[in-house]
C-alpha positions as CSV (number, residue, x, y, z in Angstrom):
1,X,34.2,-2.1,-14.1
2,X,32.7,0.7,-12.5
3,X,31.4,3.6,-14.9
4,X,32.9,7.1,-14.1
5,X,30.0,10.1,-12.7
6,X,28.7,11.9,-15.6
7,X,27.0,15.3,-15.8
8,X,23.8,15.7,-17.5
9,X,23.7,19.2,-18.2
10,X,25.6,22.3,-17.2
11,X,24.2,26.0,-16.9
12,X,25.3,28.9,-14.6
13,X,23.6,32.0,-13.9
14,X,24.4,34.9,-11.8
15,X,24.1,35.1,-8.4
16,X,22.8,38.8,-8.3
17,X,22.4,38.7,-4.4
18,X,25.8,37.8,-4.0
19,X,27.4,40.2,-6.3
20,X,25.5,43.1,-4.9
21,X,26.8,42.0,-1.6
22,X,30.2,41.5,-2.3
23,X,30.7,44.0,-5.5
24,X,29.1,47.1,-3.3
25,X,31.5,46.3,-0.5
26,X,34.7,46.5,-2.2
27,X,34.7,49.9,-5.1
28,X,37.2,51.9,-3.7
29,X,40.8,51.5,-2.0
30,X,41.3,52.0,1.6
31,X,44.9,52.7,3.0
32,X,44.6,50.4,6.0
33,X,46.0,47.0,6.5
34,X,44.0,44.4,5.0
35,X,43.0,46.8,1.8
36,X,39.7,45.6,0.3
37,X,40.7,45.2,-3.6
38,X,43.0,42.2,-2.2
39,X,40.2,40.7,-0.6
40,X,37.9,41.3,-3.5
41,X,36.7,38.1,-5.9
42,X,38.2,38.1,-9.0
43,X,35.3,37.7,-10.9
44,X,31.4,37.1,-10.5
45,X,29.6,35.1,-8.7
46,X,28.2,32.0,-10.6
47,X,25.2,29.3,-9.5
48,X,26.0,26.4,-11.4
49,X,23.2,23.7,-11.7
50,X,24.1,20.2,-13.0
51,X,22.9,16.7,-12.7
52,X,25.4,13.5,-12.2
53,X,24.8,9.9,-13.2
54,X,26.6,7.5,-12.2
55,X,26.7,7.6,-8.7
56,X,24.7,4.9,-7.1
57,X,26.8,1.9,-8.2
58,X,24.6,-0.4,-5.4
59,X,21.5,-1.2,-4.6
60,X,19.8,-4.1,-2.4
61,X,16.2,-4.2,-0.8
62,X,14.7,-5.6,2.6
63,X,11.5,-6.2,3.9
64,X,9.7,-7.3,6.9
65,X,11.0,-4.5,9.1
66,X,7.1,-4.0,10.2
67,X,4.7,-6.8,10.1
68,X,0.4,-5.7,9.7
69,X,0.5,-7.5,13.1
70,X,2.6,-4.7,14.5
71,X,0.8,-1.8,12.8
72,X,-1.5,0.5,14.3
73,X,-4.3,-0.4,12.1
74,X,-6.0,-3.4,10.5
75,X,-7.1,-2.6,7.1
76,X,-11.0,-3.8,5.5
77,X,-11.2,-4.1,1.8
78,X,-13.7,-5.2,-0.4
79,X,-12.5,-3.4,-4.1
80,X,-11.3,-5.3,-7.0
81,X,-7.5,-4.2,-6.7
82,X,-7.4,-5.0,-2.8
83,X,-8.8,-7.5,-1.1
84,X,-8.4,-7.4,2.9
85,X,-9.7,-8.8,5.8
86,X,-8.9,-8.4,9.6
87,X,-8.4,-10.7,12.3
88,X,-8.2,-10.4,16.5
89,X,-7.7,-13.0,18.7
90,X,-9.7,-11.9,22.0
91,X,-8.2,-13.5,25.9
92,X,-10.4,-15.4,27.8
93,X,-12.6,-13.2,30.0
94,X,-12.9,-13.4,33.7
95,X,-14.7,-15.8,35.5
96,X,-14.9,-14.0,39.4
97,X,-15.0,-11.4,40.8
98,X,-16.1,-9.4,44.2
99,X,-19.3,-7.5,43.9
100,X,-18.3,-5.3,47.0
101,X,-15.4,-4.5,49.5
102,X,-14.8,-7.4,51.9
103,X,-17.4,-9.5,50.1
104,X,-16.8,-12.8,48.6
105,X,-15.6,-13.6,45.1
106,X,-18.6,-14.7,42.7
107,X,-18.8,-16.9,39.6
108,X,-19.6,-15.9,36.7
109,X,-22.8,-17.2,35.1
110,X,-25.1,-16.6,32.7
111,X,-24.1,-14.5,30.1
112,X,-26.8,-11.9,29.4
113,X,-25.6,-9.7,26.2
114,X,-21.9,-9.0,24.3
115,X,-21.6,-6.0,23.0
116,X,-18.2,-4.5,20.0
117,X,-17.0,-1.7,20.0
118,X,-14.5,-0.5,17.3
119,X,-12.3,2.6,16.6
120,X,-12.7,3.5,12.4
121,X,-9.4,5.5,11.7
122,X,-10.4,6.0,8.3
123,X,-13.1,5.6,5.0
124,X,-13.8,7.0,2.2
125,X,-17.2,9.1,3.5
126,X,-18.8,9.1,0.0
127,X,-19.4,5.5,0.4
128,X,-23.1,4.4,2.3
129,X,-24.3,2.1,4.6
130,X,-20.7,1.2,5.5
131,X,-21.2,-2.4,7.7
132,X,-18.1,-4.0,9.2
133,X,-19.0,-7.9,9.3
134,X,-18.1,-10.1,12.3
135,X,-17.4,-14.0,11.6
136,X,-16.2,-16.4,14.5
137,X,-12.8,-18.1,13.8
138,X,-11.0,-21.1,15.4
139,X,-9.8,-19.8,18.7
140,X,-6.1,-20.8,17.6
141,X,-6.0,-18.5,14.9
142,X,-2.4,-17.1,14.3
143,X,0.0,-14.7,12.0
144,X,0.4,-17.9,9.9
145,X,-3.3,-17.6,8.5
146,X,-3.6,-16.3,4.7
147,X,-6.7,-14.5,2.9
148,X,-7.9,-17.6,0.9
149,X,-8.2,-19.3,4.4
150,X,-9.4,-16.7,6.5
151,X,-12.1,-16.5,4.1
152,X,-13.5,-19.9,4.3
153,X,-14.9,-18.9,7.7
154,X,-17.1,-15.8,6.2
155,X,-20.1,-17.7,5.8
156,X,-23.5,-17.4,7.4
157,X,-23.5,-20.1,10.1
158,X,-20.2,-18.5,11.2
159,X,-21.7,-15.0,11.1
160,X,-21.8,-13.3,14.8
161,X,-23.4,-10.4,13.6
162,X,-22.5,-6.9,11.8
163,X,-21.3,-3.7,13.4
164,X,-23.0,-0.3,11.2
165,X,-21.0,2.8,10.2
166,X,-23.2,5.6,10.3
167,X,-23.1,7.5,7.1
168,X,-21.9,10.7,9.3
169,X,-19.1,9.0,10.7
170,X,-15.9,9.1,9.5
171,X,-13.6,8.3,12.5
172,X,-14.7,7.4,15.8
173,X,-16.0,4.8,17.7
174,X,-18.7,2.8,16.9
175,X,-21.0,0.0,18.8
176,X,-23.2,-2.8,18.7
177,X,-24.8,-5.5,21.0
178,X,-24.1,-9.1,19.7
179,X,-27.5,-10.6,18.7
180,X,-29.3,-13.2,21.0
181,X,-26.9,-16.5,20.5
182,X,-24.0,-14.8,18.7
183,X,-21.8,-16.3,21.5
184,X,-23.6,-19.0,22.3
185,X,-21.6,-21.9,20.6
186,X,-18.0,-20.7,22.3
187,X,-17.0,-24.2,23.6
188,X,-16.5,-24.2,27.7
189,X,-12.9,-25.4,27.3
190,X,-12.5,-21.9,25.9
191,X,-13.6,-20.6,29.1
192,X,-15.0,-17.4,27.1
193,X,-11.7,-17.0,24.4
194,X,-12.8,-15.9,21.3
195,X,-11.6,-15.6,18.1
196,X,-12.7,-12.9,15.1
197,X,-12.8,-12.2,12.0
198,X,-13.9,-8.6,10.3
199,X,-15.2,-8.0,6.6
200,X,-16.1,-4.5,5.1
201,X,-19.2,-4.3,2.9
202,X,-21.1,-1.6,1.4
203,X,-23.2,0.5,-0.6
204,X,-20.6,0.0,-3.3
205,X,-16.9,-1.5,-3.1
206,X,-14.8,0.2,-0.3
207,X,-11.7,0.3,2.4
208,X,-11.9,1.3,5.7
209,X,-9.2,0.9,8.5
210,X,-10.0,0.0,12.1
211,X,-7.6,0.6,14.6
212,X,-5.6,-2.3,16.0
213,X,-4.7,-2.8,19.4
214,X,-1.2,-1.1,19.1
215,X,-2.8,2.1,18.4
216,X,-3.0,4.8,20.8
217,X,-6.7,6.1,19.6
218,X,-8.3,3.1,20.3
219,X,-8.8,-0.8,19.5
220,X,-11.4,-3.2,19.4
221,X,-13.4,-4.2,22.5
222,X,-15.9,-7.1,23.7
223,X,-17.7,-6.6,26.9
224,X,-19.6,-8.9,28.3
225,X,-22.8,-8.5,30.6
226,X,-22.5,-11.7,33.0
227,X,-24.9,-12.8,35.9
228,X,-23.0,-14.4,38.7
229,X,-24.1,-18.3,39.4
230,X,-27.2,-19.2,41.9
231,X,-27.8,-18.5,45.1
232,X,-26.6,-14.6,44.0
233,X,-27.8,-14.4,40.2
234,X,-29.0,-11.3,41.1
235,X,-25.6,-9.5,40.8
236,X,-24.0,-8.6,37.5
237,X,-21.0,-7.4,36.5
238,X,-19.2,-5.9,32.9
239,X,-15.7,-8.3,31.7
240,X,-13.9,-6.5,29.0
241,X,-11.7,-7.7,27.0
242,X,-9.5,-6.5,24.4
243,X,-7.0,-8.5,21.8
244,X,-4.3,-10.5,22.6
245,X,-3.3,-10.2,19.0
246,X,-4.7,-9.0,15.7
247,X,-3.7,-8.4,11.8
248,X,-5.1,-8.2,8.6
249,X,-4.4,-10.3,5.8
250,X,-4.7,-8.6,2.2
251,X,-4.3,-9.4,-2.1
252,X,-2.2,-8.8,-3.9
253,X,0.5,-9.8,-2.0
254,X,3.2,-7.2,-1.8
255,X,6.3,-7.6,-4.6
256,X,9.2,-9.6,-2.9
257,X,12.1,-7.1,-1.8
258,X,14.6,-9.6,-3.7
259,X,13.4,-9.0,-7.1
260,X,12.1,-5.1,-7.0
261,X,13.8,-2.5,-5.0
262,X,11.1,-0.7,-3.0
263,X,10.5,1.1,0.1
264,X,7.2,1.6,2.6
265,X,4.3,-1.0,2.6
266,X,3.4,-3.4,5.2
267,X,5.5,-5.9,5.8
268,X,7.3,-2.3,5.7
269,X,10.3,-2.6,3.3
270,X,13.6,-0.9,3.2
271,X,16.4,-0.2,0.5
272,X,19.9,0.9,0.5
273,X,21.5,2.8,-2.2
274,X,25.2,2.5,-2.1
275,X,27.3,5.8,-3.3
276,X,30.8,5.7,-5.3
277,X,33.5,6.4,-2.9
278,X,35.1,9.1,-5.5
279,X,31.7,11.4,-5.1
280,X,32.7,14.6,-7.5
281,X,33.6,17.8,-4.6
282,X,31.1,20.1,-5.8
283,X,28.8,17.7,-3.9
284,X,29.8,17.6,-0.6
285,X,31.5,20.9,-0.2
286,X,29.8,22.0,3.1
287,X,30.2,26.1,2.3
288,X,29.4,25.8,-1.7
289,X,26.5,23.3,-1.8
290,X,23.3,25.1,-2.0
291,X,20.5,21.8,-3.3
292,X,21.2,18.2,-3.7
293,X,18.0,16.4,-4.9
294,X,18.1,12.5,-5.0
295,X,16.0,11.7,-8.2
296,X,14.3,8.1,-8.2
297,X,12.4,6.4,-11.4
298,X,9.1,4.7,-10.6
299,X,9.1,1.1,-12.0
300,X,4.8,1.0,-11.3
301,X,2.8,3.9,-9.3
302,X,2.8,3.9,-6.0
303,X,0.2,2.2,-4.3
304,X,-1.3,1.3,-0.9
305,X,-4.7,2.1,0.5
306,X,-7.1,4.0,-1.7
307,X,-6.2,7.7,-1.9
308,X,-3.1,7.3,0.9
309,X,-1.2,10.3,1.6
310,X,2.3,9.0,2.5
311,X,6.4,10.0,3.2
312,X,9.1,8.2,1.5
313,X,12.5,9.0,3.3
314,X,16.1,8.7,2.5
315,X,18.0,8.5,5.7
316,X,21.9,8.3,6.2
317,X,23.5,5.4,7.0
318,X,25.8,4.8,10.6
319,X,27.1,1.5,9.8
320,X,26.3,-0.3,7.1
321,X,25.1,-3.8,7.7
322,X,22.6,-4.8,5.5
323,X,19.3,-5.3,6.4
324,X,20.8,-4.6,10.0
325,X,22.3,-1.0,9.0
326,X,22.3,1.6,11.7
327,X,20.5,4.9,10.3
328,X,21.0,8.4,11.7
329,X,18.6,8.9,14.2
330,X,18.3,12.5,13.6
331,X,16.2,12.7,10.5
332,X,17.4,15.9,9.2
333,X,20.4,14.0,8.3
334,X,18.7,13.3,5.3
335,X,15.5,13.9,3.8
336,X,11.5,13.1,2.8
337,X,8.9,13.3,-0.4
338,X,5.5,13.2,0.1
339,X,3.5,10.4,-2.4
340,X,-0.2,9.8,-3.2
341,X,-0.9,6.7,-4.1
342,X,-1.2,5.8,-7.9
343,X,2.1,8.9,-8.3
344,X,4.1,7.4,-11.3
345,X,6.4,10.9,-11.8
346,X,10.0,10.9,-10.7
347,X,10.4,10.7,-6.8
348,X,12.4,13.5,-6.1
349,X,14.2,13.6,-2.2
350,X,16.4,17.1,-0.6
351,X,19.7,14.9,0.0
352,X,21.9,18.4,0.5
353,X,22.5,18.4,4.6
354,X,23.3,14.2,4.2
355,X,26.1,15.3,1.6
356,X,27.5,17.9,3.8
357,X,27.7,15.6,6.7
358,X,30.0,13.5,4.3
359,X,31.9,16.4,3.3
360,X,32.7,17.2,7.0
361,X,35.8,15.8,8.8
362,X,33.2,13.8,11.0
363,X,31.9,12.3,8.0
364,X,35.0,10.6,6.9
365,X,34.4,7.3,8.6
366,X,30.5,7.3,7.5
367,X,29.8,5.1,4.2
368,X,28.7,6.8,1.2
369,X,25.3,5.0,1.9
370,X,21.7,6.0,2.3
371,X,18.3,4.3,3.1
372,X,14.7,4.8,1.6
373,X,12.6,3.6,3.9
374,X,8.3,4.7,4.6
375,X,8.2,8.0,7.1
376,X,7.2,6.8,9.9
377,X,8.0,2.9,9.0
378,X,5.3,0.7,8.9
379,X,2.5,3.5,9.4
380,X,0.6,3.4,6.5
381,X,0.5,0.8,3.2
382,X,1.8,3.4,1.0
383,X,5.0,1.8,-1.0
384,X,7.1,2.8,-3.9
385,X,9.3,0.4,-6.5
386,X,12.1,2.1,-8.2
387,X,14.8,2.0,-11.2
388,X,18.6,0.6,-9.5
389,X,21.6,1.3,-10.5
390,X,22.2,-0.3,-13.4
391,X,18.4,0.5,-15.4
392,X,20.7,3.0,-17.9
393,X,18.5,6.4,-18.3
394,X,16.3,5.6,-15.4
395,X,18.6,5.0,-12.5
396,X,19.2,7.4,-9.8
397,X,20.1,10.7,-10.5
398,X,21.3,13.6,-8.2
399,X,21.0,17.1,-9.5
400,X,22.7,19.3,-7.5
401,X,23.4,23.4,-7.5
402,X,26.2,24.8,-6.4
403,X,28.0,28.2,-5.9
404,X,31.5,27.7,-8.2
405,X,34.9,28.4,-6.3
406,X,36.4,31.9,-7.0
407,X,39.9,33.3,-7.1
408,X,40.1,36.2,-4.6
409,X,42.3,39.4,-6.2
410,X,43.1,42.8,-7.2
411,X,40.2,43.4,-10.0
């Protein structure tokens, strides 16, 4: 049985801007149709602010909305709380090409040096002598791979070679030419595919983010020098190649969306909170409503990459499907918090121009639904777990403030 809305607490104060703006308006009589004292409110403006519990009466979670795969970055970790490790699975490179206009195509032969580039999104700059390892893998590596077997292959005879992070670098690109042989054991069936695998190490235990080949700044490049075969082994010529596919594979693994109800990480996970039909009218009244703030109970602190700035958003819901809901695309139809990871106070979210929308005539058909999803989704790693519905003092709240109906009259 569902358990009635109740109010938290109650107080009212008055609304001096009103009343100076109403009150100042209407002192004396005027003989003219419409006379002001019959316009005039019968009594004083009053700002009432109160919080409701209650409300939410459903609650479900989803994740795998965005996979690290489809990110925009591939995340290195070496620390104690977060392990992480990257992967990129690199096409085969070409093996012609015409060294002039109307000349003949070539072969590619010997392969004289490989050089890496990679794009660093972030680090912590306080950290030194910053190296970004580079291990072969099997050249059939896919999503499927996990972090105890991805790191079977970082061992020394795997080692290709390690890529430095200038102490003065914080985000760019940086460089380095494979050593003599790093490539030399690619097998010719592979025709030149390779396979990677990238570690963080350091002065002392760090993170650092590389960008992955879905992001617009940059991604990870091999370019190889190559001599074309005898007679003409005198001509060179650059192949670069970029990923085919890359992720990064991290500990712990992040809470199943089944048990917990959470929202942001990577897979990027989503939850709906589910709103009595019989919402009290003081919240959705479109003319009276002044703030309605969503408050949400941390179960843990929010976590995610090391010092991780991130948006958790509660967006309303078109059609309510699940998993499968259709959110308003406008995002002012709801509203955003900014987190830091290791945040453990109350999340607290602007709800006020979502309950309007559902006190509007167009909002009749909408369902008294909203989702908390990561702002943009799948962006970063920050995520949050919080209290549902039925945690007693710690389940969602919403405080809202509200200007209280008022008679209009003769004073």
């Amino acid at each position: 049985m569902r358990t009635a809305p109740t109010r938290r607490r109650v107080h009212a104060t008055l609304g001096a801007v009103a009343v100076a703006a109403l009150g100042f308006g209407c002192t004396e009589s005027i003989v003219a149709p419409g006379s002001c004292p019959g316009l005039c409110p019968s009594g004083r403006v009053q700002i009432v602010d109160t919080t409701f519990t209650g409300l939410v009466v459903g609650d479900l979670s989803f994740r795998g909305y965005v996979n690290p795969s489809e990110g925009v970055f591939l995340l290195l970790a070496d620390q104690d709380s977060l392990q992480s490790a990257g992967v990129a699975r690199f096409g085969s490179r070409g093996s012609t090409w015409y060294p002039g206009v109307n000349d003949t195509a070539v072969s590619a032969g010997k392969v004289d040096s490989v050089s890496i580039s990679v794009y660093v999104r972030d680090r912590d700059t306080t950290v030194r002598n910053v190296r970004i390892l580079v291990y072969r893998l099997p050249s059939d590596v896919d999503t499927g791979i996990t972090l105890p077997e991805l790191q079977r292959y970082f061992v020394d005879s795997l080692l290709v070679d390690s890529v430095s992070v200038p102490d003065s670098v914080g985000v760019g690109i940086v460089k380095q030419t494979i050593r003599a042989g790093g490539f030399s054991t690619i097998p010719a069936a592979d025709s030149g595919a390779v396979a990677l695998g990238f570690a963080v190490r350091a002065a002392s235990r760090t993170a650092l983010s590389i960008s992955s080949t879905d992001d617009y700044l940059g991604t990870t490049l091999l370019a190889w020098y190559v001599h074309a075969q005898a007679p003409r082994d005198t001509v060179t010529h650059i192949f670069t190649t970029r990923p085919e596919f890359d992720t990064f594979v991290y500990a712990p693994a992040p809470r199943n969306a089944d048990s917990a109800l959470v929202a942001g990480g990577l897979p990027s996970a989503r939850t709906i909170l589910r709103f009595s039909d019989s919402l009290p009218p003081e919240a959705t009244d479109s003319l009276g409503l002044v703030r309605a703030t969503l408050i949400l109970t941390p179960t843990r602190p929010a976590s995610g990459r090391p010092r991780e700035v991130f948006r958790i958003a509660a967006r309303g819901i078109l059609r309510d499907n699940g998993a499968k809901s259709v959110i308003f695309a406008d995002t002012s139809a709801g509203g955003t918090t900014q987190l830091t990871v290791g945040d453990s106070g109350e999340i607290h979210i602007e709800i006020g121009r979502l309950l309007r929308v559902w006190g509007s005539s167009a909002g009749d058909s909408l369902p008294r639904a909203l989702m908390l999803l990561g702002e943009p989704d799948g962006l970063g790693m920050g995520e949050v777990s919080i209290s549902g519905h039925a945690a007693g003092a710690t389940a969602p709240r919403l405080r809202i403030t509200y200007v209280r109906p008022y008679a209009f009259g003769v004073p």
